[in-house]
Each structure stands twice: as structure tokens, then as C-alpha cells.
N, C-alpha and C positions, 0 to 999 in steps of 0.2 A: 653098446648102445650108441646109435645116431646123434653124433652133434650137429647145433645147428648153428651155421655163423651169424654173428651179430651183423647187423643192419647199419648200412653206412652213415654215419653222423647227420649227411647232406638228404639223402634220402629218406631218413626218419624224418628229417624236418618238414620235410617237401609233404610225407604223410601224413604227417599232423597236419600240417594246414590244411588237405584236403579232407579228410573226416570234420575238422573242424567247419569248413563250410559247407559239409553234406548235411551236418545237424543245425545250421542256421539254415539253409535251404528250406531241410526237413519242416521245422518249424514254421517258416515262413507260409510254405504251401499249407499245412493244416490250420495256421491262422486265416487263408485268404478262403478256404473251403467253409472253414464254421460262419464264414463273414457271409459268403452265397448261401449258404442255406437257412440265411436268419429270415427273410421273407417269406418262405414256405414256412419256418415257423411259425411266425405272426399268422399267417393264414390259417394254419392248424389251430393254435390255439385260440387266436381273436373271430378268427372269419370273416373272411373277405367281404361279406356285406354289414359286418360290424365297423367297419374304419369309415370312422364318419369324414376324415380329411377338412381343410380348409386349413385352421391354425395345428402346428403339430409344437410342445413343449418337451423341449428335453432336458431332464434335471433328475439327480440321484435323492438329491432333499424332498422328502414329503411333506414335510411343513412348506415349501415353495411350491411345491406343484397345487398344494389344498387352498393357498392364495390366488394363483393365478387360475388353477379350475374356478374357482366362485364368482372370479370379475368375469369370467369369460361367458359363464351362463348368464349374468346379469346382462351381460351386452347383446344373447342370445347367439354367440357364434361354437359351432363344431369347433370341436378338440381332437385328437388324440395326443398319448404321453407315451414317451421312448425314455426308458433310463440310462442309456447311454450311447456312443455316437453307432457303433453298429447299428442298433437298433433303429434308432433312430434313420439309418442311411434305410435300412428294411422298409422302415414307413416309408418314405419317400421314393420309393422306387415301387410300391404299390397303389400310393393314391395320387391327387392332386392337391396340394398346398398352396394356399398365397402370405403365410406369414409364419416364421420359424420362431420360437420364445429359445435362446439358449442359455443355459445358466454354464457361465464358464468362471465361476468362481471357483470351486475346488478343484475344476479340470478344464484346460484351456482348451479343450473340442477342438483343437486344430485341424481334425483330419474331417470333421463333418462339416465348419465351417469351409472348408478348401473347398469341399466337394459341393456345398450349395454354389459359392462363386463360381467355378468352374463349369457345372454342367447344369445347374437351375439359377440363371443369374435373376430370372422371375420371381422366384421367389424373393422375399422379404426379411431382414434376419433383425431381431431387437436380440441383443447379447447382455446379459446380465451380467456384471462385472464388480472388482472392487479395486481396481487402481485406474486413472485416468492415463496410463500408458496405454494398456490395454483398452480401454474403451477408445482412444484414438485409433489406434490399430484396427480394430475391429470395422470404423468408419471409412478410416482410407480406406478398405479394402473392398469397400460395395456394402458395408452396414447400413442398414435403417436408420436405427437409432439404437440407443444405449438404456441402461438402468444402472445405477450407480449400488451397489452395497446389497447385502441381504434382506435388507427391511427397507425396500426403495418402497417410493411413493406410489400406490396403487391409483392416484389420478393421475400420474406421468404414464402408467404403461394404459390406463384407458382415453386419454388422450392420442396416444400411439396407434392405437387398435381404430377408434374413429377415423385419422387422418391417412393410416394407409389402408385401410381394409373399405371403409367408406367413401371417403374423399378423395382418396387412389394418388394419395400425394407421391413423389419419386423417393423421397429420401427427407429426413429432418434437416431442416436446413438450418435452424438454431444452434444443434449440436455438432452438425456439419460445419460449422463457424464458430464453435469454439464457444454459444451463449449457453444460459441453461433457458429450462424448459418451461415457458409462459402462456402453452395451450393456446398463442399467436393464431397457431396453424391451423385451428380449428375455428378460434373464433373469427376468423375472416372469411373462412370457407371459401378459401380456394382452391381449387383443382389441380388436377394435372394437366388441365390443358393451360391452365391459370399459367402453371410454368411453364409448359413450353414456350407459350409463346414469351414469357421472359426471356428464356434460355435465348430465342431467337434475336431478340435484341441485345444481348448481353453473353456473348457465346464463351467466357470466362466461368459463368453462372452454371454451367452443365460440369455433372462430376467425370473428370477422366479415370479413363479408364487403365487399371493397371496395366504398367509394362509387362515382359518378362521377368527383367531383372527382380518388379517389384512382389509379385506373383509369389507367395510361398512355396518350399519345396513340395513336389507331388508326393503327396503321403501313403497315394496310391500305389507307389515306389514300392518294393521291397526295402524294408529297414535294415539301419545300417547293423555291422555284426552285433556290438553288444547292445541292440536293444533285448536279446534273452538272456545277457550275463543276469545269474543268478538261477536263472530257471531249472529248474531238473528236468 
């Protein structure tokens, strides 16, 4: 009977690591394929003359989406709802949006919010939060405005909706400064041109723009190996 020689110490090793990253590779690519074909999903099953587009809300909580759908008909503006950031990236890359609702309290949506900064810096993002780390973060980073906790104030996020959806304000600049929210912005009814020409006198006054360094990592990236530890 045929023996076979065992395999050299060095060489096994060097084999393992390559299978090892052939099945994070593997992984990776069928993660990025289910991720493209979520838009022809939506299509199939929503239908592309169904996406009403303008504001798009993305949250896994139905008690939060069945709050912010109800303000939003009263205010009479389009919705559609993503329940999580794929999905959500699917909406966005089908229609045209001027205002993102994100609820990133039980999931910090890092890689949808990267991707509005990045490649829709037009669009608009209110991020719904429960620690004022994070809702700072969210602001340096080209945020709207914020909502603090799960039962935030349904006149702060219509307040919000007026001032950048109507009023075409750039950004909150109460929250942007660290104040809370006194509906100021609305009740003065100033514009965006109101600020610009601010900005122009006071060129401090305009929000910079992230660096590199500041820029989160590209989520777009292939992940690092163990984000499938565990996975079968």
C-alpha cells in the first residue's frame, strides 16, 4: 500500500493561510453580489414606479418607522422605508432623495452613512441616536441634525423637515454648536441664501469639510478577516 509523506510543518502553515483567505475572499464576494442585486430586488418586488423618493427612513423598529411615517404624511411629504443599510443603499441608488431619517441606535449604519457622505453629499442625513458621542459624530461628519433617544420629540424632527426640506437650511446650526433645539430656525425664516451670505461675512461660519485622515474607514473595503469569525 502507497504511503504518503506528511507535509512540511512550513508548508502546511503557508496552506492554511491560504484556504483561510480563499473563504474570507469567498465570503466577501457573495456578500458584495447579494449587496448588487438588492436594487433589482426593490424593483421586483416594490416597482420602480412605486418609490415615491424624497425622504427615505431607515430603521429595523416599527413602532419608530409608524411615528415618523405619520409626521411625515401630516407634513405631506414622500417616503420610502429601508430596513437596513443595504437596502437602504438599494433605495438610494434608484431614486432621488433630499432627506435621510437614520435610526442608528441599535446599529450604528456606519457603512450607509459613509456612503451618503461620500458619494451623495446632497443629500441630508437627521440620525437618530442615544448618546451625544455619537450624535456629535454624526454632525462633524456632514449631519443635518440629530434626534436624541427613542421617544425624541416629534416637534424637533418636524421642525427639521420644515427647515431643511422647506427652508433649504445647510445644516442645524444650534446643534451644530453644541445648543438644543428652539425651532429659532424656523421661526426666523431664514434661508439658505440667509446663510450664505452669512458664511460670506464670517467665513469661520461655513462647516468644513472633512479631511482624509478625518473621513471614516471605506466600508466599501473588503472587511477585515474576522468579520465572518463565527460564520459557517
Amino acid at each position: 500500500m502507497r504511503r504518503y509523506r506528511e507535509t512540511h510543518p512550513v508548508l502546511e502553515s503557508r496552506m492554511s493561510s491560504v484556504r483561510r483567505r480563499m473563504r474570507y475572499n469567498r465570503r466577501w464576494l457573495e456578500r458584495r453580489t447579494d449587496q448588487a442585486i438588492i436594487p433589482l430586488e426593490i424593483q421586483e418586488h416594490i416597482g420602480i414606479s412605486n418609490i415615491r423618493g424624497e425622504v427615505l427612513i431607515v430603521s429595523r423598529d416599527s413602532r419608530q418607522q409608524r411615528r415618523i411615517k405619520e409626521l411625515l404624511r401630516s407634513e405631506n411629504h414622500r417616503f420610502d422605508v429601508a430596513w437596513d443599510s443595504d437596502e437602504a443603499i438599494g433605495f438610494l441608488k434608484l431614486s432621488k432623495y433630499r432627506l435621510v431619517i437614520l435610526d442608528r441606535i441599535n446599529e450604528r449604519r456606519r457603512r450607509v452613512f459613509y456612503y451618503l457622505r461620500r458619494y451623495l453629499k446632497h443629500i441630508k442625513v437627521i440620525s437618530i441616536v442615544n448618546e451625544n458621542r455619537l450624535a456629535n459624530n454624526s454632525m462633524k461628519y456632514g449631519g443635518y441634525s440629530f434626534l436624541l433617544h427613542r421617544d425624541f420629540d416629534l416637534e424637533q424632527l418636524r421642525t427639521c423637515l420644515i427647515s431643511s426640506l422647506r427652508l433649504h437650511h445647510p445644516v442645524c446650526r444650534l446643534l451644530k454648536n453644541g445648543e438644543t433645539c428652539n425651532r429659532s430656525c424656523i421661526n426666523s425664516y431664514m434661508t439658505e441664501e440667509n446663510y450664505t451670505e452669512l458664511e460670506a461675512l464670517d467665513p469661520n461660519a461655513a462647516m468644513p469639510e472633512p479631511t482624509d485622515t478625518e473621513v471614516p474607514l471605506d466600508t466599501m473595503a473588503p472587511p477585515p478577516e474576522d468579520f465572518f469569525q463565527g460564520v459557517e
